[in-house]
C-alpha atoms as a printed R data frame, in Angstrom:
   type eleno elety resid chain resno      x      y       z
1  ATOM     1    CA   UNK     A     1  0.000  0.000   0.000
2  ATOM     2    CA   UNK     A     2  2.798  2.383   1.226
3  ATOM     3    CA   UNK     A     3  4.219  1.885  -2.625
4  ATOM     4    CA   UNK     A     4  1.040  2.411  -4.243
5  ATOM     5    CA   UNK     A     5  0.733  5.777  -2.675
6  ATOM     6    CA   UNK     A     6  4.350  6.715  -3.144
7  ATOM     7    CA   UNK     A     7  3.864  6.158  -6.986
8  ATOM     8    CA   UNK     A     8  0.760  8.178  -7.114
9  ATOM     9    CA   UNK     A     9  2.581 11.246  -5.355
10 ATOM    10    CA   UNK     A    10  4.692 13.556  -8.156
11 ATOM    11    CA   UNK     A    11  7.423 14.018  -7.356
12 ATOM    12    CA   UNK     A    12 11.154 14.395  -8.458
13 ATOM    13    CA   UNK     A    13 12.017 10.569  -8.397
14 ATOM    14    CA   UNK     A    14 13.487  9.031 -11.552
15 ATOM    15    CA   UNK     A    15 10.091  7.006 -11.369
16 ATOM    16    CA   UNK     A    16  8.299 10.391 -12.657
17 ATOM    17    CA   UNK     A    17 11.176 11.608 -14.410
18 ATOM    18    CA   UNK     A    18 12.312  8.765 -16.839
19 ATOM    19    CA   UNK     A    19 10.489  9.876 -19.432
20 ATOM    20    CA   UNK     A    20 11.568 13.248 -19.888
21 ATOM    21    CA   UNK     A    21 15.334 12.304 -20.415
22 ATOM    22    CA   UNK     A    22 16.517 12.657 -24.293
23 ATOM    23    CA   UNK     A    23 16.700  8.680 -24.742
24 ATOM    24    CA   UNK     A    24 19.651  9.415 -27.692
25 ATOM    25    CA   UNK     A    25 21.637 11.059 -24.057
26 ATOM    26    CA   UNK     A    26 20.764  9.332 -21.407
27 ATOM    27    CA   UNK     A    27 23.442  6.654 -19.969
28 ATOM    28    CA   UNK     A    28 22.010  4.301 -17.264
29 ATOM    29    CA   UNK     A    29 24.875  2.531 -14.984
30 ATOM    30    CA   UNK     A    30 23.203 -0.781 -13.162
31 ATOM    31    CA   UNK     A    31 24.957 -3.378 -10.903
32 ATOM    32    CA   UNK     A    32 23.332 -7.028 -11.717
33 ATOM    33    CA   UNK     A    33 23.343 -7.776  -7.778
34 ATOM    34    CA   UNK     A    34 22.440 -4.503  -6.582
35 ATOM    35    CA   UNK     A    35 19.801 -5.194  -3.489
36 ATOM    36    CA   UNK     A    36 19.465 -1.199  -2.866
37 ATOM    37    CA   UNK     A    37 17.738 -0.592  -6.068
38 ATOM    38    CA   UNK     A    38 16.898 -4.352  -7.594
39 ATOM    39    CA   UNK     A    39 17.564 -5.311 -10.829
40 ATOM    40    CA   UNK     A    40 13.218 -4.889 -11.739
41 ATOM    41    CA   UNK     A    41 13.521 -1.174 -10.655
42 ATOM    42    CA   UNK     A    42 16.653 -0.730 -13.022
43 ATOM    43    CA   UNK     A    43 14.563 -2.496 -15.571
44 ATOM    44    CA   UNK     A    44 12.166 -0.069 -14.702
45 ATOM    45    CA   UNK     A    45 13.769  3.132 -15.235
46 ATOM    46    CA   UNK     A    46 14.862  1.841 -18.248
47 ATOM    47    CA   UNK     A    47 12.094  1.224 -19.747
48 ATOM    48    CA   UNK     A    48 10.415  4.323 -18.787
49 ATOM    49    CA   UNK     A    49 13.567  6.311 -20.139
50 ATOM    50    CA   UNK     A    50 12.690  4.908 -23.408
51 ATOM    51    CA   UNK     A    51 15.302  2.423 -23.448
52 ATOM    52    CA   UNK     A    52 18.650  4.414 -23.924
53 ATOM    53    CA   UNK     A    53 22.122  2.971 -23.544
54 ATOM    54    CA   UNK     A    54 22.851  0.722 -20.387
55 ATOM    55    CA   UNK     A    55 25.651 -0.762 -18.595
56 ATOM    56    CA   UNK     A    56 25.288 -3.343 -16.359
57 ATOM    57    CA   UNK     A    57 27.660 -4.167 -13.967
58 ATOM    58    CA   UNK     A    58 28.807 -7.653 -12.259
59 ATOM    59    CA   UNK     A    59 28.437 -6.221  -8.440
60 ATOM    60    CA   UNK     A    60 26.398 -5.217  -6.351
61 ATOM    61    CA   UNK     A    61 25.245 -1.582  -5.124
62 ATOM    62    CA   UNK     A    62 28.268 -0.876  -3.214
63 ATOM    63    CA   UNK     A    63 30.922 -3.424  -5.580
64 ATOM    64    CA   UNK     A    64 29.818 -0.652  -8.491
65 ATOM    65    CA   UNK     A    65 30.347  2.502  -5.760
66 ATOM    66    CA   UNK     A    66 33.765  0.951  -4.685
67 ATOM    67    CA   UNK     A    67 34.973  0.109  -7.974
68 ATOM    68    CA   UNK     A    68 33.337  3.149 -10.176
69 ATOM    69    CA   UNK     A    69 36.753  5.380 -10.264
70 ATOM    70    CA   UNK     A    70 38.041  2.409 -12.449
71 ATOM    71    CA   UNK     A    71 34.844  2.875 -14.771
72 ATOM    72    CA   UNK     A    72 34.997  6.743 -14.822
73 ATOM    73    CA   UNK     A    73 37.945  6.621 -18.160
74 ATOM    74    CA   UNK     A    74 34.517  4.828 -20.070
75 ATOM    75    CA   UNK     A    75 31.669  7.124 -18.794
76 ATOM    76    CA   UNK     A    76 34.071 10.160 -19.831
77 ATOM    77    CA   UNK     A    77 34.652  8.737 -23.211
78 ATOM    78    CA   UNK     A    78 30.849  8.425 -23.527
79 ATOM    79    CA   UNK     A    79 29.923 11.466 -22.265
80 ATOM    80    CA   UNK     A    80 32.703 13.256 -24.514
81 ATOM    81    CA   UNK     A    81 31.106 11.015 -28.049
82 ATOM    82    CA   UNK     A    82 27.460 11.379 -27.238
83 ATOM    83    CA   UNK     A    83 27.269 14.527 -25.191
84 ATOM    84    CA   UNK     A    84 30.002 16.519 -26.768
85 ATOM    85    CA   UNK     A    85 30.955 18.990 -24.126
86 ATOM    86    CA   UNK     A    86 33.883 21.031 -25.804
87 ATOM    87    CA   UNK     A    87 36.877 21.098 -23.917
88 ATOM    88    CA   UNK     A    88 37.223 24.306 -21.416
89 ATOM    89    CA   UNK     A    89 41.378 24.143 -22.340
């Protein structure tokens, strides 16, 4: 019941938000094992979001915290091909 009423409040949760991200820009970064937001919510959001790009991770919530400086080199080359940000050198 308590979710139920959660989901019919707006508010700024990625639940309500999903759908206004530009799918063609949006990168979603999941852990498989992740028991803080489960793998159905992930699949969730994604398919609210429209489906954009997704990288799933073999950890769990905290593995993917712990470990995401080693991941940061491939989320910066993505954001730099499909974001484009020029370079403030």
């Amino acid at each position: 019941e308590i979710e139920s009423e959660y989901l019919m409040t707006p508010s700024r949760d990625p639940y309500f938000l999903a759908h206004e991200l530009p799918r063609d820009k949006t990168l979603i970064i999941h852990a498989k094992w992740d028991k803080v937001v489960p793998a159905k919510n992930g699949d969730l959001l994604y398919d609210r979001a429209g489906k954009p790009e997704r990288w799933i991770y073999p950890s769990g919530h905290l593995g993917l915290f712990a470990t995401f400086g080693s991941h940061a080199p491939e989320i910066v080359d993505w954001l730099d091909t499909v974001i484009n940000y020029p370079s403030e050198n």
